[in-house]
Every structure is written in C-alpha cells, then in structure tokens.
C-alpha positions in Angstrom: 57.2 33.2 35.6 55.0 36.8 35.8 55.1 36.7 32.1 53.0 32.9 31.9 50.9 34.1 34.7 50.2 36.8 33.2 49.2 34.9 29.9 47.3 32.4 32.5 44.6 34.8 33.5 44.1 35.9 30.0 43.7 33.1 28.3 41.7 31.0 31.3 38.9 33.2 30.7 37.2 31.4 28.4 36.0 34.2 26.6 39.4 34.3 25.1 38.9 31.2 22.8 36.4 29.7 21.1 36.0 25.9 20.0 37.7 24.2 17.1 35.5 22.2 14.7 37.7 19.7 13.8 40.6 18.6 16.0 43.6 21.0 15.5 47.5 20.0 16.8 49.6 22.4 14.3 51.1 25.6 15.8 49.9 27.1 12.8 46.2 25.9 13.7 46.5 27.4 17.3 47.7 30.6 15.9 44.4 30.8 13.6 42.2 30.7 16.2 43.1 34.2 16.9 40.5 35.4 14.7 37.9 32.7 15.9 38.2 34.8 19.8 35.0 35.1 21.4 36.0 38.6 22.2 35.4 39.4 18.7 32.2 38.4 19.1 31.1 42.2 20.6 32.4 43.7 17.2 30.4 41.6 14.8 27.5 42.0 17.1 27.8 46.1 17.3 28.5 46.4 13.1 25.2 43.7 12.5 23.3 46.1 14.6 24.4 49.0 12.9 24.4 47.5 9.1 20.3 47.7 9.9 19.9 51.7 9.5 18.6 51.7 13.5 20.2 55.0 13.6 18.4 56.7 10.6 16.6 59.6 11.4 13.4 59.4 9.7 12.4 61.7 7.0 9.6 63.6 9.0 10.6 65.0 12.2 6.9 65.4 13.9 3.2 65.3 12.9 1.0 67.2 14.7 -3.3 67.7 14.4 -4.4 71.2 14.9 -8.0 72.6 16.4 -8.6 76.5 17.0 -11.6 78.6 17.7 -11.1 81.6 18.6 -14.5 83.0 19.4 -15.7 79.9 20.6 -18.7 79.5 17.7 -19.4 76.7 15.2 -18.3 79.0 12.5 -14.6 80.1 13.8 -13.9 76.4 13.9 -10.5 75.6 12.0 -8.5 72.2 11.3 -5.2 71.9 10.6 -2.5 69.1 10.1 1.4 69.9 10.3 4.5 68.3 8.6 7.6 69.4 10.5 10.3 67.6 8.0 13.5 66.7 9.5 16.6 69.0 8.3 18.3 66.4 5.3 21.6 68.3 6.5 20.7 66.3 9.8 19.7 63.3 8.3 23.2 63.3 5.8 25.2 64.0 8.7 24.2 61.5 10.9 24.2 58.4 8.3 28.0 59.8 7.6 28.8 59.5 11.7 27.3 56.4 12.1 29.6 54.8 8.8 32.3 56.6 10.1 31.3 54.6 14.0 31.1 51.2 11.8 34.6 51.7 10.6 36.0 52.6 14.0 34.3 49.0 15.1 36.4 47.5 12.1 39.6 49.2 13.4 38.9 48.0 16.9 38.4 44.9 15.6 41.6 44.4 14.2 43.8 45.7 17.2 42.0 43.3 18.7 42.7 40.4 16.1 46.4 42.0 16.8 46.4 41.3 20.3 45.0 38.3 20.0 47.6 36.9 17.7 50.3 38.7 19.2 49.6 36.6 22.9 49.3 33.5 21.4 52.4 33.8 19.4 53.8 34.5 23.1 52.5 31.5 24.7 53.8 29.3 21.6 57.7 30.4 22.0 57.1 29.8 26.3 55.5 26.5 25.9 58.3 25.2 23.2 61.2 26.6 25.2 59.9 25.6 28.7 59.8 22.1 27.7 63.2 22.1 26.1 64.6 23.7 29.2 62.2 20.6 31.0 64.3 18.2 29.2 68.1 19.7 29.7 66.8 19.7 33.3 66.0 15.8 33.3 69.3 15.3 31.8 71.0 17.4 34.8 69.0 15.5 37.6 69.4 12.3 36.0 73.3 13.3 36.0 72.8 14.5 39.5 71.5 11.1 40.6 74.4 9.2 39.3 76.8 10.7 41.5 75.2 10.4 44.4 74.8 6.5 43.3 78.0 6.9 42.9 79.6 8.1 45.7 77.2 6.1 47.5 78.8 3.0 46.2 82.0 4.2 46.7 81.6 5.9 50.7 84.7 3.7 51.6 87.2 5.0 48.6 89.9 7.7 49.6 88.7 9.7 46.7 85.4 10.2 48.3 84.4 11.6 51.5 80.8 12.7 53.7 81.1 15.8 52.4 80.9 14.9 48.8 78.0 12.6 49.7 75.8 15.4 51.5 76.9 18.2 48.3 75.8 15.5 45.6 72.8 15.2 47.9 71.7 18.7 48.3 72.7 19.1 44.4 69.9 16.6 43.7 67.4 18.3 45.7 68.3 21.9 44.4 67.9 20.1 40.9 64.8 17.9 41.4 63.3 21.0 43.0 64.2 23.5 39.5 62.6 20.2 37.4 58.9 20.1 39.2 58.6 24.2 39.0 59.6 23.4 34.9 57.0 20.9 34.8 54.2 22.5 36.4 54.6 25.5 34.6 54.9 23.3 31.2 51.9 21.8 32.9 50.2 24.7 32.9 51.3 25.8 29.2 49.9 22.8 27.9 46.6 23.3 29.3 46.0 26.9 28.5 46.8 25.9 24.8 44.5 23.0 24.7 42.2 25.2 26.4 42.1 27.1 23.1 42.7 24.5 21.0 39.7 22.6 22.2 42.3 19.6 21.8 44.2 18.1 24.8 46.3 15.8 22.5 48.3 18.6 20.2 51.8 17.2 19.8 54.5 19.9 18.7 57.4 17.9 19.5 58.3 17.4 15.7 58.0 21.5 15.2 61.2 23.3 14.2 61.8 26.7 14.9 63.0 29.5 12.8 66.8 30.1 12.9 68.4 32.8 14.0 70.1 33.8 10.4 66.4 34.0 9.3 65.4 36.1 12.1 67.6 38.2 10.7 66.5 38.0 6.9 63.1 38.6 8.4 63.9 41.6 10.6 65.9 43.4 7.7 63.5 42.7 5.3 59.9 44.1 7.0 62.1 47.3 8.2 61.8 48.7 5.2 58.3 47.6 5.0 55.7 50.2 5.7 52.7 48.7 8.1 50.0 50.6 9.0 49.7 51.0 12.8 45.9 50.1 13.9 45.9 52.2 17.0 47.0 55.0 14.7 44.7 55.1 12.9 42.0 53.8 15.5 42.6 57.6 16.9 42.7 59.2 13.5 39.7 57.9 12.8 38.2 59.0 16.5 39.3 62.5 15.1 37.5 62.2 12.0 34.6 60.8 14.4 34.6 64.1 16.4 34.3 66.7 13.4 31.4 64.6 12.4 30.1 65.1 15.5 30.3 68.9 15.6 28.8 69.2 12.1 25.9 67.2 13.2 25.1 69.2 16.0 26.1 72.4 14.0 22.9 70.9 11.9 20.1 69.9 14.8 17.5 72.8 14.5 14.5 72.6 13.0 14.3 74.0 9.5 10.5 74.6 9.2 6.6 73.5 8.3 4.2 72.8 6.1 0.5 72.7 6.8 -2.8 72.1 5.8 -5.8 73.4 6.8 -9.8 72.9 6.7 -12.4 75.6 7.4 -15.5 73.5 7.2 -18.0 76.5 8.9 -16.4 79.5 7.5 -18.0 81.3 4.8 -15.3 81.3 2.3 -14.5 80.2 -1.8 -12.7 77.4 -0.4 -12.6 75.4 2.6 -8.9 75.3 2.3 -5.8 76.8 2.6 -2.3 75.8 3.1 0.6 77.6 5.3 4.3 77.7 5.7 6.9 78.1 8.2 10.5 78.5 8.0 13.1 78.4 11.2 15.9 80.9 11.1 18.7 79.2 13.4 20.2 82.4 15.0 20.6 81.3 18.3 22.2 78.1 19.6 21.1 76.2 22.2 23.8 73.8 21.8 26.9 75.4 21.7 28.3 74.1 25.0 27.9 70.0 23.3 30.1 71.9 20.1 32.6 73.4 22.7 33.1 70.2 24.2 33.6 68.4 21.3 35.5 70.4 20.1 38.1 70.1 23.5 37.6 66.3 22.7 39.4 67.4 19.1 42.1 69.0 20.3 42.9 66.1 23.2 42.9 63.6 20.3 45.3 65.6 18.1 47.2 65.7 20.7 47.1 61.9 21.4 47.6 61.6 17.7 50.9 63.1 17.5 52.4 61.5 20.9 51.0 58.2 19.5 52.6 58.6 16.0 56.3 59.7 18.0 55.9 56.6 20.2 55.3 54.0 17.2 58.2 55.8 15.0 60.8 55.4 17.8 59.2 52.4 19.3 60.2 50.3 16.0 63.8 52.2 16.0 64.5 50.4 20.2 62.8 46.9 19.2 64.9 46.7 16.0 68.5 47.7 17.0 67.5 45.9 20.5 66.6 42.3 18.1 69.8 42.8 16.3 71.6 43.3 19.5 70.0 39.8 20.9 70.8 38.6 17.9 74.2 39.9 17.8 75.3 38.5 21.9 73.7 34.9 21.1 75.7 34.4 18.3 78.8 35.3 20.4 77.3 33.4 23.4 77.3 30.1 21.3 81.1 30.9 19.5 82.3 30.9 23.3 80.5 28.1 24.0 82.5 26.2 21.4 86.0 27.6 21.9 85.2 25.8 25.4 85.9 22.5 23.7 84.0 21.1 26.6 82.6 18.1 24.1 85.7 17.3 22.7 87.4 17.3 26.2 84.5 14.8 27.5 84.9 12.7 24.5 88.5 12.1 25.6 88.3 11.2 28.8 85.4 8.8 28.1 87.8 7.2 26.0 90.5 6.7 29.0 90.2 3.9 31.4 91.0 4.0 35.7 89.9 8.3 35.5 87.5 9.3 38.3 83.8 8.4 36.8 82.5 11.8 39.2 84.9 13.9 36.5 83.1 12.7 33.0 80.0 13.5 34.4 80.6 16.8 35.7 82.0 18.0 32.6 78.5 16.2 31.1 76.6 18.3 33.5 78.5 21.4 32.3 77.9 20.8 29.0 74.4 20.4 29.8 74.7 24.3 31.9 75.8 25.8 28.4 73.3 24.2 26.5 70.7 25.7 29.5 72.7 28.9 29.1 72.2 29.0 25.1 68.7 28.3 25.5 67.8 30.9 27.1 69.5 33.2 25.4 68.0 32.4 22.2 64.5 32.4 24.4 65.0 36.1 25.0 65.8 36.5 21.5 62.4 34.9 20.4 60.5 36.8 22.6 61.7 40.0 21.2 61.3 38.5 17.7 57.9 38.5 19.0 57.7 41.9 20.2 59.4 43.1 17.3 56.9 41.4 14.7 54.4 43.1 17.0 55.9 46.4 16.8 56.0 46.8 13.2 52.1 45.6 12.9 53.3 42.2 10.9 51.5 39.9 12.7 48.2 40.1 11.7 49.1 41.3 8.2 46.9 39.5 5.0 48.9 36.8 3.7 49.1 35.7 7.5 52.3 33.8 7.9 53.5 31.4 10.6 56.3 34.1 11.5 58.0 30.8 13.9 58.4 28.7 10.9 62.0 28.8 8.4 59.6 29.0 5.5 56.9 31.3 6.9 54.3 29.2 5.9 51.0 30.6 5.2 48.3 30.2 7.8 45.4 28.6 6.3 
C-alpha cells in the first residue's frame, strides 16, 4: 500500500502528465507518454533559451569617449575614443561552458525521461496485479457467502452447529473487508492512469503479461549488455563542467586598448594620433572563485567514483536477487501442484451425500494458492522492473514494451 501511495502523490500532480491527442487504451500507449511529461517541459524550455547565444560575450568589452586639458586652455584640448576588446580566450571559453551546460540539460533530460518511464512501468504491473488479486478475492467472498447460506439452511443438521454459523460469519466479514480495501485501491490505480492517459475508458483486461521463462531470456540476455548509466555520466559531465569553469575564470582579465585620438587646437602635422595598451595579468583577483571550483572538482570525483561502485554492484544484487525470485516462484508453483488440491476437488464433486461445506473449502483453498502464486510472481515483476531499471534498459532507443512476450516496440 506505501508503494501506490507513493506513486499517488507523484502522479496526482498534474505536472506529471500531459494530455493525449487522440484517445489512447494500450499499455504500450500509457507507457509513451513518458516522454510527453510536462516536467520535461523545464528542459526544452532552458536548451531553447540557450540555443539563442544569450550567453555570448560580445566582441568589445567597453567603449569609452575621452576629454583632457591639462592646462585648462583652448589649445591643450584633446579627444579621444577607446576600444577595450574582450579577451577571445574569454569569449571561446565561455561559448565551450555554455555547450558543455546544454548537454548537461540533455542528460538531465533523459534521467528524467528514465524516471519517468521507470514509475509508470510500476504503476502498470500494480494496477494489473491488484485487479487479478480483486478477482481471486470475489471468488473467495463469493465462496465465503455460500457457506454461510449454507449452514444457514442447515442450523438444524447435526453436522452443523452456532459456532460454525458465527466462524462462516466473521470469515465473510474478514473477506468482504480485504475485497473493498482491493477495490479502492484498484479504484485509485485506475484513476491515476486515466489521469495520464487523458482517457477514463482504457481497457487492459485482454493484455497478457510476459512469462516468467522470458523474464529470464530477457534478464540473461541485457547482462551482458553494456548501458550507459545517465546519472554517470550526468556527474562526469558536471566534472567536465567544472574544469570549464576554472579555465574561464583563469581567462577573465582584460587584455588591453586601442584608441584614437583628436587634437583639434594643437599646433601639430596632424590632428591625430593613435595609442595602445596592453594588460599584463600578474595578479589575480579571482583566485578564491578558482579555489572553490576547484574543491567543487575534487567533491565530484569523488562522487564519481562512489557512483560508478554503486551502479557496478547495484546491477550484480538486482540480478542474482531476479533470478532468485525467479528461482522460489517456480518452486512455489511445483508445490502448489504436487498439492493435487484440483484433482482432489474434482473427485469429490463427483461423489454424491459428501458434506457440500468440504468441496468448497478445498475451492477456497485452491483459490489461497492461486492468491499465494500471484503474489509471488507480483514481487517478481516488480523486481523485473527494478532490474530493467538498473541496467538503464528502459528508456533505451528501440523503446520496447519490456511487459509484453514479444517486446513490442513502442510507437
């Protein structure tokens, strides 16, 4: 239950989804509009501002109009007009930080696209396996409420007493009590998908999960598949983001002048004359902006190489812990059978004068295993998930219904 509330307040914010054009139903559809998120919305917005060139620094870094007189006479009079040009080390360095910023949006982008996917791929597998539990559920209480009708029929007959009356009763309020919480929260599924789907009619009912044999293909087969991690290289390319940083501030000092200048009162050959300047950067003002940067460096190294650890021994635990899920539902459902409870019930319906409370109680236990089964393989599919996740597959171009036998393409 913490996991769908969870997924509740994420997806109720509307901001989460955006509308469909054209009625969608298909899981596959739903799944797709993981890249149509409004929260990507921020990342467009940020790389269209950017695309622009509003962060060029302009060629000329100041233009200034100059008057002296130094003896305060008509003649001494002097004009002058100065072109301080910006340092092109300056200008080069900051046009390769701010492409090196746009692809750090792009990267964000995708984890986001990852996330995305990777929660809606959740809510599919809860909403599917909540309503088959919904329906075992029915079965049980509809089981439930024969033997109480029963018993009730039969309050007189020695093979019935008060007691068995008030157990069947309390039975069918434990049960009826179990079915409403699996319908509100189905309830609840439902409408955070069609939330998303723009589209309160979707019908999945006909949609056939993977099996567990091809969960297993699957898993074997993108192990040895190599997936670049997004958050990876999100901080490699912080890193890269950093040294760019340093190198522009290594370059903010101005480089020099050039200027012109008019003596219109001076007796001279030529009213004119020209002068030059150049700056000699020997002294920083700046190095405590470098320093920090440069900490920032070494705290994303650092990050870095705990980050690559984590995502190398991650995938090891979610693989050997999907073939272990694997491994104890397929032994879950071999004890199941070797329980012979269907054959046994198929017998005795066959038989005539038997108590009718004994049929349906082995009914209702074959109905437990089946609920026991189910959510076993439920766990299993939400590590599936987690596993997919892991190993970056999700969101990978072909996109692929990863729920589906075939792994159909996403279109």
């Amino acid at each position: 239950m913490n996991r769908i509330f969870c997924l509740a307040a994420y997806f109720l914010a509307i901001l989460y989804s955006s509308p469909a054009i054209n009625a969608q139903n298909s899981v596959s559809d739903f799944l797709l509009t993981a890249f149509e998120s409004k929260n990507l919305a921020q990342y467009d917005k940020a790389d269209a501002f950017l695309s622009k060139k509003k962060y060029r620094i302009p060629p000329i870094d100041e233009l200034e109009v100059r008057f002296s007189n130094d003896e305060f006479t008509q003649e001494d009079q002097q004009y002058a007009f100065r072109i301080s040009p910006a340092n092109p080390w300056q200008i080069r360095r900051n046009n390769a930080l701010f492409n090196a910023t746009r692809k750090e949006l792009s990267i964000q982008k995708q984890i986001q696209h990852k996330e995305n996917i990777y929660d809606r791929y959740q809510l599919v597998v809860e909403y599917l396996f909540d309503k088959k539990s919904a329906s075992i559920q029915d079965q049980q209480y509809s089981i439930i409420q024969k033997k109480v009708e029963i018993i009730g029929e039969n309050a007189e007959s020695r093979l019935f007493d008060s007691e068995d009356l008030v157990d069947a009763k309390i039975d069918q309020v434990d049960e009826l009590s179990n079915l409403e919480d699996r319908q509100i929260s189905n309830l609840r599924l439902r409408r955070l998908i069609a939330e998303i789907l723009q589209n309160s009619d979707f019908d999945w009912s006909e949609f056939s999960m993977i099996s567990t044999e091809k969960i297993k293909e699957v898993a074997n087969s993108i192990v040895t598949d190599e997936f670049a991690s997004p958050e990876i290289e999100l901080i490699s390319q912080r890193i890269d983001i950093v040294e760019k940083e340093v190198r522009l501030e290594k370059a903010d000092f101005n480089i020099g002048f050039a200027q012109v200048e008019y003596f219109p009162f001076r007796d001279r050959n030529s009213d004119y004359g020209v002068s030059f300047g150049i700056s000699l950067p020997l002294f920083r003002t700046n190095k405590d902006q470098i320093a920090e940067l440069t900490l920032d460096k070494i705290e994303l190294n650092t990050e870095l190489e705990i980050e690559i650890y984590k995502d190398s021994v991650n995938k090891v635990l979610e693989y050997n812990f999907l073939l272990d899920l694997i491994k104890q539902h397929e032994q879950l459902t071999e004890q199941a059978e070797l329980l012979n409870i269907e054959e046994l019930t198929s017998r005795l319906s066959a038989r005539e004068n038997d108590n009718p409370i004994t049929l349906l109680n082995l009914k209702e236990g074959l109905l437990k295993i089946e609920l026991l089964k189910l959510k076993s393989e439920e766990r299993l599919f939400n590590q599936y998930v987690e596993f997919l996740d892991t190993f970056n597959v999700l969101a990978q171009v072909p996109l692929r219904n990863y729920l589906t036998e075939e792994l159909e393409n996403l279109e």
